[in-house]
BAKOL-628504 format. One record per residue (C-alpha): x, y, z; residue in three letters. Coordinates in nm, 3 decimals, decimal comma. Layout:
ATOM u v w miti
ATOM X Y Z ALA
...
***
This chain:
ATOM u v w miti
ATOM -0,578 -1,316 -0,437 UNK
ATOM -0,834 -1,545 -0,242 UNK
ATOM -0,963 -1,434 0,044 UNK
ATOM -0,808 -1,684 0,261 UNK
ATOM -0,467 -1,545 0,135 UNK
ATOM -0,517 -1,226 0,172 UNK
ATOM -0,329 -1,095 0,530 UNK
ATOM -0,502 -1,074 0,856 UNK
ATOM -0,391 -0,703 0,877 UNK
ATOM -0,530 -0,607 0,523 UNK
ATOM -0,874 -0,784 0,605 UNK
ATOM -0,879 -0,555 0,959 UNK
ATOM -0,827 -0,259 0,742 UNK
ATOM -1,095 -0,348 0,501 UNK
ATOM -1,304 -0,386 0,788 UNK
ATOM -1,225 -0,047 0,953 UNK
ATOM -1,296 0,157 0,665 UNK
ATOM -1,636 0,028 0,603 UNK
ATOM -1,575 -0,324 0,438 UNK
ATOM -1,809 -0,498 0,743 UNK
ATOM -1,792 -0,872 0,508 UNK
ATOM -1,428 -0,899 0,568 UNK
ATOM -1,511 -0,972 0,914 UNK
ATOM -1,638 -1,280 0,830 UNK
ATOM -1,286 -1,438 0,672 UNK
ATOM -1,191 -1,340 1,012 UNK
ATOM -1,410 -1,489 1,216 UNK
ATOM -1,365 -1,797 1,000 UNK
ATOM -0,999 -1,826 1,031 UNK
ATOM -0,988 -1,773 1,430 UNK
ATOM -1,357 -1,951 1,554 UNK
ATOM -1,212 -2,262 1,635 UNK
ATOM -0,930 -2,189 1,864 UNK
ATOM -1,160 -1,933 2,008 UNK
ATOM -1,384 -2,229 2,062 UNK
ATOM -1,133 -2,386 2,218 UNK
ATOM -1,005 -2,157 2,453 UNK
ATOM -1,391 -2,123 2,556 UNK
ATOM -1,399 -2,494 2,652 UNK
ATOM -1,109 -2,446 2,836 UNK
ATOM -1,254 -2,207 3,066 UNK
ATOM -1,648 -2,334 3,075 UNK
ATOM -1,596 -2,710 2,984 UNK
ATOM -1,925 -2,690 2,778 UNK
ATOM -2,084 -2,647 2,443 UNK
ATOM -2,317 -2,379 2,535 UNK
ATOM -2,118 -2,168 2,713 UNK
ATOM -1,827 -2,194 2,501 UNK
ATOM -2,019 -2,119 2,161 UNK
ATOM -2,169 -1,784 2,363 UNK
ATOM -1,799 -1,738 2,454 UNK
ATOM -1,723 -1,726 2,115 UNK
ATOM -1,951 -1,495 1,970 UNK
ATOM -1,875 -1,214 2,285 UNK
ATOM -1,493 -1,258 2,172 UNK
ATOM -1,555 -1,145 1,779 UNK
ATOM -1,812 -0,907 1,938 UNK
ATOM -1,553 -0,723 2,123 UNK
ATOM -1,297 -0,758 1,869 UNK
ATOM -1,502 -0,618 1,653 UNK
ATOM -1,561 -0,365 1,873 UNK
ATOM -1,223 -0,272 1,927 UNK
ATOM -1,041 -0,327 1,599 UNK
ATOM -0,917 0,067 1,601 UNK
ATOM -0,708 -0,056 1,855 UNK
ATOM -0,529 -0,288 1,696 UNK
ATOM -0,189 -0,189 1,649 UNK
ATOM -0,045 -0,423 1,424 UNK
ATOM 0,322 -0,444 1,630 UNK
ATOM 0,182 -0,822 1,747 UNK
ATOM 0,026 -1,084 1,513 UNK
ATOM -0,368 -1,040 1,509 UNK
ATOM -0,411 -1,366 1,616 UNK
ATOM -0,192 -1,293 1,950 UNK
ATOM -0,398 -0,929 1,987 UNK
ATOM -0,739 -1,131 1,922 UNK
ATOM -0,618 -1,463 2,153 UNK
ATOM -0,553 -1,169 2,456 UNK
ATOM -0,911 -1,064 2,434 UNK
ATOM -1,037 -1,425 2,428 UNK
ATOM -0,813 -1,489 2,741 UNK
ATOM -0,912 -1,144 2,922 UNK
ATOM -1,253 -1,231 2,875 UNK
ATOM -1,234 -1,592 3,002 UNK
ATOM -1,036 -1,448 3,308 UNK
ATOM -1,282 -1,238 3,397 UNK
ATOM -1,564 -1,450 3,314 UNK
ATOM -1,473 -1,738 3,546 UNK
ATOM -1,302 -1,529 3,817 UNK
ATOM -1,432 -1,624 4,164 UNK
ATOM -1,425 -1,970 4,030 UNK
ATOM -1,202 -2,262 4,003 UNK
ATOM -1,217 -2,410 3,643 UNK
ATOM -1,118 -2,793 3,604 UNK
ATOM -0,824 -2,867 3,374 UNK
ATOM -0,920 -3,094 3,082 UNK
ATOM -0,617 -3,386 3,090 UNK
ATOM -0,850 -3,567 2,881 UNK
ATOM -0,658 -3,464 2,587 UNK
ATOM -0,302 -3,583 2,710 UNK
ATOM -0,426 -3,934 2,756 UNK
ATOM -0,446 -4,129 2,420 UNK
ATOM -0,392 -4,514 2,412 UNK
ATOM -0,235 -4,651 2,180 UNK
ATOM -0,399 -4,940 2,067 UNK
ATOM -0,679 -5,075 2,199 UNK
ATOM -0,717 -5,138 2,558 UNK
ATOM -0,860 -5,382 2,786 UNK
ATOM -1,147 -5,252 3,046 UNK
ATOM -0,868 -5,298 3,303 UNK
ATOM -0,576 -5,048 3,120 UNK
ATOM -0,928 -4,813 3,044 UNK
ATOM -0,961 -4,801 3,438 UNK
ATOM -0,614 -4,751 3,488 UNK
ATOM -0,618 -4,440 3,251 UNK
ATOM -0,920 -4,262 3,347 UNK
ATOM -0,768 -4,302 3,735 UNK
ATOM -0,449 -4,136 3,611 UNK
ATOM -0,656 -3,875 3,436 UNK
ATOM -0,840 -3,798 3,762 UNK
ATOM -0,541 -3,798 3,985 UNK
ATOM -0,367 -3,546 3,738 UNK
ATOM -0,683 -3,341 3,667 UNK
ATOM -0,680 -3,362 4,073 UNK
ATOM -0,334 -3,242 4,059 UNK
ATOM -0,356 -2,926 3,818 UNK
ATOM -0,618 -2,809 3,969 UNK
ATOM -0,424 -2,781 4,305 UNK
ATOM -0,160 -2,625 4,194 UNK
ATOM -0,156 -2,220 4,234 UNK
ATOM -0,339 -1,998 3,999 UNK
ATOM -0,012 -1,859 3,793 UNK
ATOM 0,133 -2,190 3,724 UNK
ATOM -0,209 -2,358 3,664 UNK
ATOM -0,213 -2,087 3,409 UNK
ATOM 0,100 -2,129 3,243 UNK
ATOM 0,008 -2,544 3,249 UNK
ATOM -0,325 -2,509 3,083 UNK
ATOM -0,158 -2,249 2,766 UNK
ATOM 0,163 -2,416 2,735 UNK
ATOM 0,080 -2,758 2,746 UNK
ATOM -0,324 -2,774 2,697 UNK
ATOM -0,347 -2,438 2,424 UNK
ATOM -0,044 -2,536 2,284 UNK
ATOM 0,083 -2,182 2,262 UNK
ATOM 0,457 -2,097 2,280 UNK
ATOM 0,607 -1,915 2,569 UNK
ATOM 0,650 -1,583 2,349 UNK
ATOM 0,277 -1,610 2,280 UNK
ATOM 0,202 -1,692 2,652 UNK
ATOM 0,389 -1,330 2,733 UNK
ATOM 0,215 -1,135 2,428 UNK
ATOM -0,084 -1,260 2,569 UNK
ATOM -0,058 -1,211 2,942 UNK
ATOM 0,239 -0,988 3,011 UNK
ATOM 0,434 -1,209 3,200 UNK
ATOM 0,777 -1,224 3,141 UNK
ATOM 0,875 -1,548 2,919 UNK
ATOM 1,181 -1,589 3,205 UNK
ATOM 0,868 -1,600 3,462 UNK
ATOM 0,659 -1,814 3,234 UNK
ATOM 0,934 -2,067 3,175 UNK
ATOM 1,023 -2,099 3,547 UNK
ATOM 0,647 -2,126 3,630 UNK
ATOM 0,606 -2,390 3,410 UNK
ATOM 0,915 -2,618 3,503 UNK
ATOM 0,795 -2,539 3,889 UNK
ATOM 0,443 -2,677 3,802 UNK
ATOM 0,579 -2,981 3,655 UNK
ATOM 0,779 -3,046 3,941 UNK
ATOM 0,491 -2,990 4,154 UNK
ATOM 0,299 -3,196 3,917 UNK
ATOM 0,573 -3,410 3,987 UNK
ATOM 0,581 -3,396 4,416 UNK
ATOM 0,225 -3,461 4,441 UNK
ATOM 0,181 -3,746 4,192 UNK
ATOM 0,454 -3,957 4,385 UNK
ATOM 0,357 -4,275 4,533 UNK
ATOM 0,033 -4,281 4,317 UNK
ATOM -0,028 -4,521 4,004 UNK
ATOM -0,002 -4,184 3,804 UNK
ATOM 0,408 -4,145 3,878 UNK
ATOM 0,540 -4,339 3,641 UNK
ATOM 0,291 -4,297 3,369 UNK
ATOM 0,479 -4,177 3,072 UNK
ATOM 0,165 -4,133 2,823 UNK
ATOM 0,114 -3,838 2,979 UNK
***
């Protein structure tokens, strides 16, 4: 069996009885969304590749505590998200709508304009909504993860992260009225 076959749970046991080198399949599978939950919360290179390493650190560290009753991925995204949390608490990040925005064809410098002033307003927008439903924004639409894996991740109830989410978007909603970002429907 190849080694990028082999289970995520039968790698973590290799690993706990001694096989260190089986961390590595692991850390190859899982660095990039890592990575990208770091630029999430820092918005930078540096910071998010020290991010990074400190997740699979404490993973590492804490791999007798994995249970097995959730995917690892889920158990390993929790610590990346715990860490970020309490990394950037005290501050405000900036939500990253960059992502959301893609013309489709090309575009003259006037549309350009157009979409990097509906980025701003909605960037503007996310970031003024409140914390929990910022948070249930930026994993549900910008992580891409499912409601289940929002509540294996933070504890919130998927009922709660559901109604948090359609409340943001009508928020989203309220506040982009009257502005050239209302009726933009790349978003």
């Amino acid at each position: 069996m190849k080694k990028d076959q082999v289970p995520d749970e039968i790698l973590i046991k290799q690993v706990i009885l001694g096989e260190t080198s089986s961390y590595r399949e692991i850390v190859e599978r899982y660095q990039k969304q890592i990575y990208g939950i770091g630029m999430r919360f820092f918005k930078n290179y540096e910071d998010s590749c020290d991010f990074v390493q400190e997740v699979f650190i404490r993973a590492y560290n804490n791999l007798k505590t994995f249970k097995g009753s959730a995917p690892f991925k889920h158990w390993l995204t929790r610590i990346a998200y715990n860490f970020g949390i309490n990394q950037i608490q005290g501050t405000k990040p900036e939500s990253d709508v960059s992502c959301c925005v893609v013309p489709a064809r090309e575009s003259s410098p006037e549309e350009s304009h157009l979409t990097e002033e509906v980025r701003v307003l909605l960037r503007d927008a996310i970031d003024g909504l409140p914390e929990r439903y910022r948070l249930s924004v930026d994993l549900y639409f910008f992580m891409g993860l499912t409601y289940k894996e929002i509540n294996e991740i933070t504890g919130v109830p998927v009922n709660t992260i559901k109604s948090d989410v359609l409340r943001a978007k009508q928020i989203l909603r309220d506040s982009l009225k009257g502005t050239i970002a209302e009726d933009y429907h790349e978003i």
